[in-house]
N, C-alpha and C positions, 0 to 999 in steps of 0.2 A: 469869410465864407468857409464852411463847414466841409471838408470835400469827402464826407464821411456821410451827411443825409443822402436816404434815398430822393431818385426821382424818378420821375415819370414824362411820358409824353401822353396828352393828355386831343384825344383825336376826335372832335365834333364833325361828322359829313353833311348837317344839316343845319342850314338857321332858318330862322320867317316862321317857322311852321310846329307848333304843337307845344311841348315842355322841354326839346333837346336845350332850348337858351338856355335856360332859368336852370336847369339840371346840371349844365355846363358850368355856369357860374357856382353852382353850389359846391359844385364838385371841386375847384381853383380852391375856393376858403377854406373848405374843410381839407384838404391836405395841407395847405399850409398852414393851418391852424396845427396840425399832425405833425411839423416840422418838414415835409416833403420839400423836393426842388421840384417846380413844376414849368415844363414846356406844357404849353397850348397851343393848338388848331383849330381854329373853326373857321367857316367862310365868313361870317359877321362879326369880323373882331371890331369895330367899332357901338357894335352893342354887348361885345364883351365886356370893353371897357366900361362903360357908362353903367352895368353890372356890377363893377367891380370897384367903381368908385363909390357909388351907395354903397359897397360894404365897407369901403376904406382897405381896399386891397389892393386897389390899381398900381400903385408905389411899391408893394411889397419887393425887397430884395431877393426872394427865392422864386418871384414870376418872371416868364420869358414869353410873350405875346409873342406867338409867329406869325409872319406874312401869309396870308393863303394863297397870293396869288403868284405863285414864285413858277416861272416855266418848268415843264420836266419833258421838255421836248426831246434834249440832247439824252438825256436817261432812257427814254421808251424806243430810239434809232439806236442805244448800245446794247438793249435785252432784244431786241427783235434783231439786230446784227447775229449777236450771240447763238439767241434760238438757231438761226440761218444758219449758222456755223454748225451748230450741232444736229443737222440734219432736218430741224424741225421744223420743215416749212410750214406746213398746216398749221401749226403751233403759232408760228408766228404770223398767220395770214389773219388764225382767229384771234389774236391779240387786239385787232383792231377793228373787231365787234362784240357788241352787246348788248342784249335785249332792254327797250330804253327802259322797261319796267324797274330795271331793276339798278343796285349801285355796283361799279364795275370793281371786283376785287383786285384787279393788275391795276386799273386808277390806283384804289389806292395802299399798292404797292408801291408802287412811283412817289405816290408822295410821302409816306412815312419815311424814305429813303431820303428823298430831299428833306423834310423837316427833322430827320436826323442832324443831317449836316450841319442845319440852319440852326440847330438847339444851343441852347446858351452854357446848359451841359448834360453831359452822355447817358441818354434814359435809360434808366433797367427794364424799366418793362412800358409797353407802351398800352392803352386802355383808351378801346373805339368804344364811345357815349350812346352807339345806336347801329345793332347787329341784325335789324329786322328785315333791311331789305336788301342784301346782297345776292347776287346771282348766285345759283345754286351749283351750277356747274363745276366740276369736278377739275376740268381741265385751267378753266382761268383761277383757280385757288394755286393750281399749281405755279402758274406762271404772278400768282402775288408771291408765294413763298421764294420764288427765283432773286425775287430783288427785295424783300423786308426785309430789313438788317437785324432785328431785335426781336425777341418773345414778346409776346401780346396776350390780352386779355380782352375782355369788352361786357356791355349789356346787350341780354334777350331779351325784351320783354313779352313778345308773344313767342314762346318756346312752341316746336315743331316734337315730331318725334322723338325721342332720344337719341341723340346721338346722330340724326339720318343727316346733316348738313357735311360737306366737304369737308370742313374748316377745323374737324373734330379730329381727321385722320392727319394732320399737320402736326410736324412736331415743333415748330415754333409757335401752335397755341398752346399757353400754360395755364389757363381757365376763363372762367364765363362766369357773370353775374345775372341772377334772377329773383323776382319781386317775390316768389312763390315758393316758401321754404319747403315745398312738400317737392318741388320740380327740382331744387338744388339737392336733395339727399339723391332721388333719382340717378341725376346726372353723376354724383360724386360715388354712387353704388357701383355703376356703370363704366364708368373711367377713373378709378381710383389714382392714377398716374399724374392725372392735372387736378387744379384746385377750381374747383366751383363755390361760389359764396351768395350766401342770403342776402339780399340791400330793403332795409325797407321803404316802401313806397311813401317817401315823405313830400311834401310841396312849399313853395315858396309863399306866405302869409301878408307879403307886405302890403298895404293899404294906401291909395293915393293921397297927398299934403289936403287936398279941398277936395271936396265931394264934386265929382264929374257931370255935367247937363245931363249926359245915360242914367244914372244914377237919381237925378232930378226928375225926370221925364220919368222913370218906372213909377217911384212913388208918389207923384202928383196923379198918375193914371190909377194907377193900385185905389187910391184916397180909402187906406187904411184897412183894405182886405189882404186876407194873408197869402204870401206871396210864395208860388213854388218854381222853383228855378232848375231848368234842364240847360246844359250848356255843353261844350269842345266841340268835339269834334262831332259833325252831325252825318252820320250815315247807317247804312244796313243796321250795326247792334242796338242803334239808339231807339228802336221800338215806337219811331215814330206813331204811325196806325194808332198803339194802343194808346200811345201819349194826348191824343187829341180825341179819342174817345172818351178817354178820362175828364178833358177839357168839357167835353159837352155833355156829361153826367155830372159835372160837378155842378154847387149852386155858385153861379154868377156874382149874387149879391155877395158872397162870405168868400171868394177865391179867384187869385189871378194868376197868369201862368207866364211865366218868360223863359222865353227860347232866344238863347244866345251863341252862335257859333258859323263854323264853314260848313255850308250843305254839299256833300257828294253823294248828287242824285243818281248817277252810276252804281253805288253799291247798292242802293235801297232794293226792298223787296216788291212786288207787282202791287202791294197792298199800303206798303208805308209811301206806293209814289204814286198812287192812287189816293189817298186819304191827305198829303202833300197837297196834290193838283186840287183838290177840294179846299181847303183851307188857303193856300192864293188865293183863289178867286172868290175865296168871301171869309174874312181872318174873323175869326169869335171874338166879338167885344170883349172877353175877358183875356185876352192873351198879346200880350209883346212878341215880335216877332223882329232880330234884327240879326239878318243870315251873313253876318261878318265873322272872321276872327279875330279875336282883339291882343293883339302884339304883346300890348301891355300887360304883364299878368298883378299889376296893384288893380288896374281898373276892373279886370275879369274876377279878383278878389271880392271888389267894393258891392259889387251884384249881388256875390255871393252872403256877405255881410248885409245886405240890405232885404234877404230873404227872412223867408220862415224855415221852409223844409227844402230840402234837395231832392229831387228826383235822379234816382239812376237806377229804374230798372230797366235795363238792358236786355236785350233778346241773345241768347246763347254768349252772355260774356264770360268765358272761364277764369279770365286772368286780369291781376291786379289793376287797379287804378287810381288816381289820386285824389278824388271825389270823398271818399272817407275821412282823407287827412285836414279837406277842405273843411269837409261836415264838424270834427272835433277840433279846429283853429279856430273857427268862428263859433263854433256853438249852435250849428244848426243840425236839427235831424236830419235824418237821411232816409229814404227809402229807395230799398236794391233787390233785386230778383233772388229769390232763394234757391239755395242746390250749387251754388258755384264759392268760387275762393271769395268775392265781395259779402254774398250772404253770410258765407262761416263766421269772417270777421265782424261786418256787424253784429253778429249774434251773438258773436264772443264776448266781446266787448260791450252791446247794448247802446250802440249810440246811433241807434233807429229802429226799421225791422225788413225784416225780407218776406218778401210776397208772390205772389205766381205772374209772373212776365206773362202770362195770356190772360191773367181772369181780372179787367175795369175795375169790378166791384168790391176786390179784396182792396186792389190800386186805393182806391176812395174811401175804404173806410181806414186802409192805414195812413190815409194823410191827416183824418179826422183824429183818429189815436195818438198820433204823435201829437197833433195841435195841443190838446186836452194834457198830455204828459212834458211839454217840452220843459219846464221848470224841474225834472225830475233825472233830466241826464247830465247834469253838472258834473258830478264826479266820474262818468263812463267816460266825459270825452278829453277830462285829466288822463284817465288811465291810458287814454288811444295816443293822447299825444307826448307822453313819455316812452312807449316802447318806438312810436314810428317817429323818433325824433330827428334832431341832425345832428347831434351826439351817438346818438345811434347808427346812424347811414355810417357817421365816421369813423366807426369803431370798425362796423361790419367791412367796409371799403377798405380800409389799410391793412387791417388782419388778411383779408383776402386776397392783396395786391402783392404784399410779403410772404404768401404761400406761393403765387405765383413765380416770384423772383425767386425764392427758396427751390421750389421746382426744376426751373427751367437752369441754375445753378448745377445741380443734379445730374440732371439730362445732359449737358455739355460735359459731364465726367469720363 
């Protein structure tokens, strides 16, 4: 063993739900592939693993799978002792609340300290896979920084103001990563002191061994019209309303539509849960409807592979997603709302086109344009998937993770 590689602890707060898995494992390979010593955390280490055996990593000698479920009982009675001691009662009354919305930052204070301990060896920097929902408050950041032992870094993907998060004003964070290179100069203009870095929004391609009943059941239904797939996560951005507009200006005979994903009919707007409640109670013969999420991201792939075009025009989505990477892996168009970072990039690159998120009719006739052109985006979605590659992400992640530790080096001077 090498006691000269960096390492990391590497801190997943979420599984079951979205891309953190599949992000999580990608993330594990490509430092080790970088040479990295990598501790991990995440609450599903048994589908870390099972991750991480398909890559043939699970063995590797530079990984250290941590327990998540390790108590930190005795930990949060010695900082709330302590608080008590230093006069802090409030301090420590509010320790043991938090608005359930959100993810509690003294949590997980507590546990980066324990999963210090537990590491197999002493991380330089430690890097949280998902910065979007932490409580904002001011005071329990503080009470994480009382007991984090290590400088940290992590991902935003839906970036806030500049700068307006607690978490900015800590001197144990040494940077942040974002999908949005125009948001990371921002940031880096702004706090020149820490390292902020570009990651591009790449996705996991794998494809199930046998083609799935899902899989069977679309295109037996489909019988050979072309197939346009809306899928993740289903709520407020996903522009339902227009989506099923579109459904029902389209021609039936020549077009079938599949909605794949979690519906969170909370976010929706009076209109997309109106238009919703209309389509339950009588679904368009031409459309798939199966309001799951599918864990598996080869099966959520195969959909995707088994399409024509991809729909994602989104209602006010400003910021990255990985819908693009999906569209130039498989080879299928895409069509995205224009005026936002998805538009630029498809437009950049050409591997669909961007349309007005309110107006059907542009919707329809760019499904028909792409159909008629899709034999002519071959080389656009080469070019998308060598910049947003995973040589890429890995380049951009270690160069960033190494200015971090360079930093926070620095700062302890």
């Amino acid at each position: 063993m090498n006691p000269t590689l960096p390492c990391v602890l590497l801190y997943n707060p979420i599984s079951g739900h979205g891309h953190l898995d599949s992000w999580s494992a990608m993330f594990v390979a490509l430092l080790l592939d970088a040479g990295w010593r990598v501790n991990v955390a995440t609450p599903d280490a048994a589908d870390l693993r099972a991750r991480l055996t398909r890559k043939d990593y699970v063995s590797h000698p530079n990984l250290n799978i941590l327990d998540w479920n390790t108590s930190r009982r005795s930990l949060l009675q010695r900082v709330l002792g302590r608080l008590r001691r230093m006069g802090s009662s409030q301090e420590a009354s509010d320790a043991q609340q938090i608005d359930p919305r959100y993810l509690d930052p003294f949590d997980l204070g507590q546990r980066l300290a324990t999963f210090k301990k537990k590491s197999k060896w002493r991380p330089s920097i430690i890097f949280n896979m998902y910065m979007d929902m932490y409580a904002p408050d001011p005071k329990r950041w503080a009470l994480f920084d009382a007991v984090n032992p290590l400088p940290w870094a992590g991902i935003r993907f839906v970036p806030s103001e500049v700068g307006t998060e607690a978490y900015y004003n800590l001197k144990s964070l040494a940077g942040m990563c974002f999908l949005d290179e125009t948001i990371q100069k921002q940031y880096q203009m702004r706090m020149p002191t820490k390292a902020f870095g570009y990651l591009p929004d790449i996705t996991e391609n794998a494809l199930p061994v046998e083609q799935t009943k899902l899989v069977t059941q679309i295109k037996a239904q489909a019988q050979g019209r072309s197939i346009v797939f809306l899928g993740g996560t289903l709520g407020g951005n996903k522009n339902l309303a227009k989506w099923y507009e579109l459904i029902a200006l389209a021609d039936a005979s020549q077009w079938y539509f599949v909605q794949i994903g979690e519906m969170f009919e909370n976010t929706l707007t009076p209109e997309d849960a109106q238009a919703l409640a209309k389509v339950t109670e009588q679904c368009p013969a031409n459309l798939f409807i199966k309001r799951e999420y599918l864990p598996d991201e080869a099966a959520f792939n195969e959909v995707i592979a088994a399409s024509n075009i991809i729909f994602a025009v989104y209602r006010d989505f400003t910021i990255s997603s990985n819908m693009p990477g999906k569209a130039a892996a498989f080879e299928k168009p895409i069509l995205v709302a224009d005026g936002h970072l998805m538009g630029q990039r498809v437009k950049q690159y050409g591997i669909g086109l961007a349309v007005s998120e309110s107006d059907v009719g542009q919707m329809y006739k760019g499904l028909q344009q792409l159909r008629q052109n899709q034999s002519s985006l071959k080389d656009h979605f080469a070019a998308y998937r060598a910049d947003f590659s995973a040589q890429a992400l890995g380049n951009h992640l270690t160069a960033t993770l190494q200015a971090c530790i360079t930093n926070s080096h620095q700062g302890a001077k």
